[in-house]
FIROMI-188510 format. One record per atom (N, C-alpha, C): residue number from 1; residue in one letter; chain; atom name; x, y, z. Coordinates in steps of 0.2 Angstrom, whole numbers. Layout:
N
PAGU	NUM	A	A	CA	X	Y	Z
...
END
This chain:
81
PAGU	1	X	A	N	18	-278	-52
PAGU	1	X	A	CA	15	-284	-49
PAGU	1	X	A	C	10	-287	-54
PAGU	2	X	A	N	12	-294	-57
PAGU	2	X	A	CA	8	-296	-61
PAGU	2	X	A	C	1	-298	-59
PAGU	3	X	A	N	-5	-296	-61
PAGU	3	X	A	CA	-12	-298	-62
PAGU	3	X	A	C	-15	-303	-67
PAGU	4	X	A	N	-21	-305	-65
PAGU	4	X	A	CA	-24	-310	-70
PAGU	4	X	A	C	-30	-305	-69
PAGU	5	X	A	N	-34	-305	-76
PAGU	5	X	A	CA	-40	-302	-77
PAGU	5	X	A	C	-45	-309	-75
PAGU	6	X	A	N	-52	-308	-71
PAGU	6	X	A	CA	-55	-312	-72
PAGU	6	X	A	C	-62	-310	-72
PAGU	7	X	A	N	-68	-314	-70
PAGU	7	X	A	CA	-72	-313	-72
PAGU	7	X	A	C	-79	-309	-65
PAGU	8	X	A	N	-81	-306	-67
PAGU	8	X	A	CA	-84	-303	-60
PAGU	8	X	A	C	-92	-301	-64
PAGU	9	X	A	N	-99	-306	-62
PAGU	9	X	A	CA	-102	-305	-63
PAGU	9	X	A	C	-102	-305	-70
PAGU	10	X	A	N	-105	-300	-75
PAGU	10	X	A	CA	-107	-299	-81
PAGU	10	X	A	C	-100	-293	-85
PAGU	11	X	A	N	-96	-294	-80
PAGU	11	X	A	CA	-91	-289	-82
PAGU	11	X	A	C	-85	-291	-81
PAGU	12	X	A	N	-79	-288	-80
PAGU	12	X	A	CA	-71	-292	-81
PAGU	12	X	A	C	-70	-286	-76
PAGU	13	X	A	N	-62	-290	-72
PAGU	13	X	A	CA	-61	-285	-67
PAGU	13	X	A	C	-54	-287	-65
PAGU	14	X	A	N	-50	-283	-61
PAGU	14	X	A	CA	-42	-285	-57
PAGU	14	X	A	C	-42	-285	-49
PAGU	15	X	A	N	-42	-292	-46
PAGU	15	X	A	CA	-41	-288	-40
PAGU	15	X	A	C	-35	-284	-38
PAGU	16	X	A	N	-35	-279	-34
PAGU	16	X	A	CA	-28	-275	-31
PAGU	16	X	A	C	-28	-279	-24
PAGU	17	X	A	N	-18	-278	-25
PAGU	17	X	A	CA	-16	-282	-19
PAGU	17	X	A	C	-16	-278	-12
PAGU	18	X	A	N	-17	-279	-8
PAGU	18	X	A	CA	-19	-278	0
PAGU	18	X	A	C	-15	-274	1
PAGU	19	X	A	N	-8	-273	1
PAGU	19	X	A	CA	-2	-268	2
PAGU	19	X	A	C	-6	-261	-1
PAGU	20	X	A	N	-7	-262	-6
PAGU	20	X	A	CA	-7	-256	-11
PAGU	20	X	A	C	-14	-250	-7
PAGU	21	X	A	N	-21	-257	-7
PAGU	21	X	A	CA	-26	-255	-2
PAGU	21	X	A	C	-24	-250	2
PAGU	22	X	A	N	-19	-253	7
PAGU	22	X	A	CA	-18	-250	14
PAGU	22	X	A	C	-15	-244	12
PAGU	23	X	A	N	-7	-245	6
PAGU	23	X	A	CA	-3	-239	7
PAGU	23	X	A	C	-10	-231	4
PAGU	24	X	A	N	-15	-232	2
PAGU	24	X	A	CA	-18	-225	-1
PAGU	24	X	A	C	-25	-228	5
PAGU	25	X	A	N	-24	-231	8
PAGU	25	X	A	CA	-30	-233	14
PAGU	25	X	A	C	-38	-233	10
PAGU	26	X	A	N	-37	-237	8
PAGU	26	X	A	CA	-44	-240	2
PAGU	26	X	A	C	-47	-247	5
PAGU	27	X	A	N	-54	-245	4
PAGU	27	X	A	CA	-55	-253	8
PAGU	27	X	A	C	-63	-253	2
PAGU	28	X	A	N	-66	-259	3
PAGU	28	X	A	CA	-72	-260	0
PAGU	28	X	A	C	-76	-254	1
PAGU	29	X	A	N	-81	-254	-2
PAGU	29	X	A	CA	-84	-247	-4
PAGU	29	X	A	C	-83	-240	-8
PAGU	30	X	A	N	-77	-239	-4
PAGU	30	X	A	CA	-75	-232	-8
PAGU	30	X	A	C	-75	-231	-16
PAGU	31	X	A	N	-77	-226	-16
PAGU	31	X	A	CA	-77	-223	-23
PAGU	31	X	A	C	-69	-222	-27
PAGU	32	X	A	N	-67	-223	-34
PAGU	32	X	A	CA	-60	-223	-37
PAGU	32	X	A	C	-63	-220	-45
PAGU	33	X	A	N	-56	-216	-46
PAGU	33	X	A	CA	-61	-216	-53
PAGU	33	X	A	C	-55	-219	-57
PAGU	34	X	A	N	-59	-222	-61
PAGU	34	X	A	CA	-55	-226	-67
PAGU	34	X	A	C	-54	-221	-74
PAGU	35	X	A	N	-48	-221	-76
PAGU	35	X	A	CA	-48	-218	-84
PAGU	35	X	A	C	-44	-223	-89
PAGU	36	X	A	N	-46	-221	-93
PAGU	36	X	A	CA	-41	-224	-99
PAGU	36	X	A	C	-38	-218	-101
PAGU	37	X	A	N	-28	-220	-103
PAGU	37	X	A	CA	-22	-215	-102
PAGU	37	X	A	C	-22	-219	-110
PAGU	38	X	A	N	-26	-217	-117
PAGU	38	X	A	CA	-25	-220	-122
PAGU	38	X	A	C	-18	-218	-125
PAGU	39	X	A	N	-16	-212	-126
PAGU	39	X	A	CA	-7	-210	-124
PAGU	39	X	A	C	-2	-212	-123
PAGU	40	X	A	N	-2	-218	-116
PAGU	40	X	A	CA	2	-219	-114
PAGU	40	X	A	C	-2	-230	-113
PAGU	41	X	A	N	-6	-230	-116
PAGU	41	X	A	CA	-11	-236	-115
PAGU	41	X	A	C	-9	-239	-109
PAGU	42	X	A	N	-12	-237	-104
PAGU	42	X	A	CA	-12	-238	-98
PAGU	42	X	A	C	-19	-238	-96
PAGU	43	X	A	N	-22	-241	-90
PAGU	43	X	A	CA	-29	-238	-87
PAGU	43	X	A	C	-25	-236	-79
PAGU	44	X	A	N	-29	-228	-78
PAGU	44	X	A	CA	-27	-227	-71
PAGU	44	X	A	C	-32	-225	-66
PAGU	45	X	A	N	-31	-228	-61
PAGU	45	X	A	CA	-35	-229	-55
PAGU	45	X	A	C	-35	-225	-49
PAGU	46	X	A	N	-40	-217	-51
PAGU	46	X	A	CA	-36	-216	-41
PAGU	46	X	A	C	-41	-214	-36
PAGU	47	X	A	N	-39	-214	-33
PAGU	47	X	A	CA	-44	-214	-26
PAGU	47	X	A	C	-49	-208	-27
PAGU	48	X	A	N	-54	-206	-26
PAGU	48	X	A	CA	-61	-202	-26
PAGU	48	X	A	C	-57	-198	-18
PAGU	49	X	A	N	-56	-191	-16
PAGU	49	X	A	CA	-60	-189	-11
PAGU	49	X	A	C	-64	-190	-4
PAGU	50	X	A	N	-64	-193	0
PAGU	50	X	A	CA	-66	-191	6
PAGU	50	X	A	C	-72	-187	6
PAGU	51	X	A	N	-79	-189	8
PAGU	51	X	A	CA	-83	-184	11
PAGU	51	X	A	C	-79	-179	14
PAGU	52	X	A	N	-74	-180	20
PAGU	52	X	A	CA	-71	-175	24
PAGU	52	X	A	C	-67	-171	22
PAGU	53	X	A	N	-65	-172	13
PAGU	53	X	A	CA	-62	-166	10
PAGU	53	X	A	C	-67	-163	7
PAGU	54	X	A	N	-72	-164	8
PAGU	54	X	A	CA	-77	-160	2
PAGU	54	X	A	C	-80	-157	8
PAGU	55	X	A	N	-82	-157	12
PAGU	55	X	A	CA	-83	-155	17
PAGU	55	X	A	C	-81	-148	22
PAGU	56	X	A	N	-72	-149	21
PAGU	56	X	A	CA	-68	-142	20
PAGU	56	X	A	C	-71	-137	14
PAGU	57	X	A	N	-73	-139	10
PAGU	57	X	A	CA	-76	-133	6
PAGU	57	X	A	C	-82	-130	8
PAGU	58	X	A	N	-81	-121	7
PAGU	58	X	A	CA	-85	-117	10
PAGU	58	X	A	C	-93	-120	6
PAGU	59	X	A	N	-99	-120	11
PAGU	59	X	A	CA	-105	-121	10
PAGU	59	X	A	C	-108	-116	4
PAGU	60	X	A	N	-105	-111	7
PAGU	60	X	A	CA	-109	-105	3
PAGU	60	X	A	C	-107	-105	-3
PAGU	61	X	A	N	-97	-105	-6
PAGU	61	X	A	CA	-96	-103	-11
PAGU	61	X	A	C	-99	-110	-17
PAGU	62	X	A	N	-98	-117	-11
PAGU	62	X	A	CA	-102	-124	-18
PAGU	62	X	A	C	-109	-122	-19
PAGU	63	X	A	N	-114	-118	-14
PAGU	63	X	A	CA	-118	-116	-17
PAGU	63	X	A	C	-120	-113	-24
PAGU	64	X	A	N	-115	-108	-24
PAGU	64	X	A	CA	-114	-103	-27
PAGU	64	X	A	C	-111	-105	-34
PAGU	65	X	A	N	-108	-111	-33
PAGU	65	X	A	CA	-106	-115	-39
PAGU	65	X	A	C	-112	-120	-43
PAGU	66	X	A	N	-115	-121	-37
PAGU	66	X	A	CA	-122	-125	-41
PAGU	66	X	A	C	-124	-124	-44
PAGU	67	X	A	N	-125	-115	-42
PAGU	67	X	A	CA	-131	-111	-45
PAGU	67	X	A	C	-131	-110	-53
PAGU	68	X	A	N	-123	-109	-51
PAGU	68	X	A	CA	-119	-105	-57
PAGU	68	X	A	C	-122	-111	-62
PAGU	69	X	A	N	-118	-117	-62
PAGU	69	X	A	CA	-120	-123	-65
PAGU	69	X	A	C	-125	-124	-69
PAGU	70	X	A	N	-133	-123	-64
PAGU	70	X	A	CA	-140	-123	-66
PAGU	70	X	A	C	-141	-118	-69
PAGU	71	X	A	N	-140	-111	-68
PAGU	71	X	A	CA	-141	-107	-74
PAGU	71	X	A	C	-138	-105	-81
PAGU	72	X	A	N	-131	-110	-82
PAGU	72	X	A	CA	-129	-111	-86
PAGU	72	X	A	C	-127	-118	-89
PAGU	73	X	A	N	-130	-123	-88
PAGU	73	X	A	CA	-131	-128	-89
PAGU	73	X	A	C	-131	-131	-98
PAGU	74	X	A	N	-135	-125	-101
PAGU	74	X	A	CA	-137	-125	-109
PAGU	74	X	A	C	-128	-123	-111
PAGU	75	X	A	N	-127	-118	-110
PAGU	75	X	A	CA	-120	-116	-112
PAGU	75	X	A	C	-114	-121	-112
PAGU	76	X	A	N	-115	-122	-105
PAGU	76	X	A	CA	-109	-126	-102
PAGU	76	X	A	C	-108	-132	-108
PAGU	77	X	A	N	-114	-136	-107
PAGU	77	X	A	CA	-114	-141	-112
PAGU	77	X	A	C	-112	-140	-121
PAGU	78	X	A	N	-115	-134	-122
PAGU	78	X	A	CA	-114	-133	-128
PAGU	78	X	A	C	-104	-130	-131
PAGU	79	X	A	N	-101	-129	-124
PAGU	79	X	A	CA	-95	-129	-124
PAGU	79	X	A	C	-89	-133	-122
PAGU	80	X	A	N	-94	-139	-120
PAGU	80	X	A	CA	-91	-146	-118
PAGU	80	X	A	C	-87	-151	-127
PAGU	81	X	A	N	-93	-148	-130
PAGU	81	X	A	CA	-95	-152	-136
PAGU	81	X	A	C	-87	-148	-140
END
């Protein structure tokens, strides 16, 4: 489906066609994450999660992952690098 890039504000944008919206049930607001596929030079766009999938996850154990996180924050980082 061809697009025209145009201008949005202080930045460039695509709109997506209305089918597409509905088939992944996406409406205004929702979070998407965008990547650049430099490999394949492409950009792809997918849908963020639902609160009510994150929600399925056990309370205790995302606790238990945050901690983990915070007490290892210096490391993690230094292993990202």
């Amino acid at each position: 489906m061809l697009r025209k890039i145009c201008n949005i504000g202080n930045s460039q944008g695509v709109s997506l066609p209305k089918e597409i919206l509905e088939k992944l049930h996406l409406s205004v607001g929702l979070e998407v994450d965008v990547e650049l596929d430099e490999k394949g030079k492409r950009i792809v766009i997918e849908p963020m999660p639902t609160r009510a999938a994150y929600e399925a996850v056990d309370r205790e154990f995302a606790s238990q992952v945050s901690d983990f996180i915070e007490r290892y924050k210096p490391a993690l980082k230094a292993l990202a690098k």
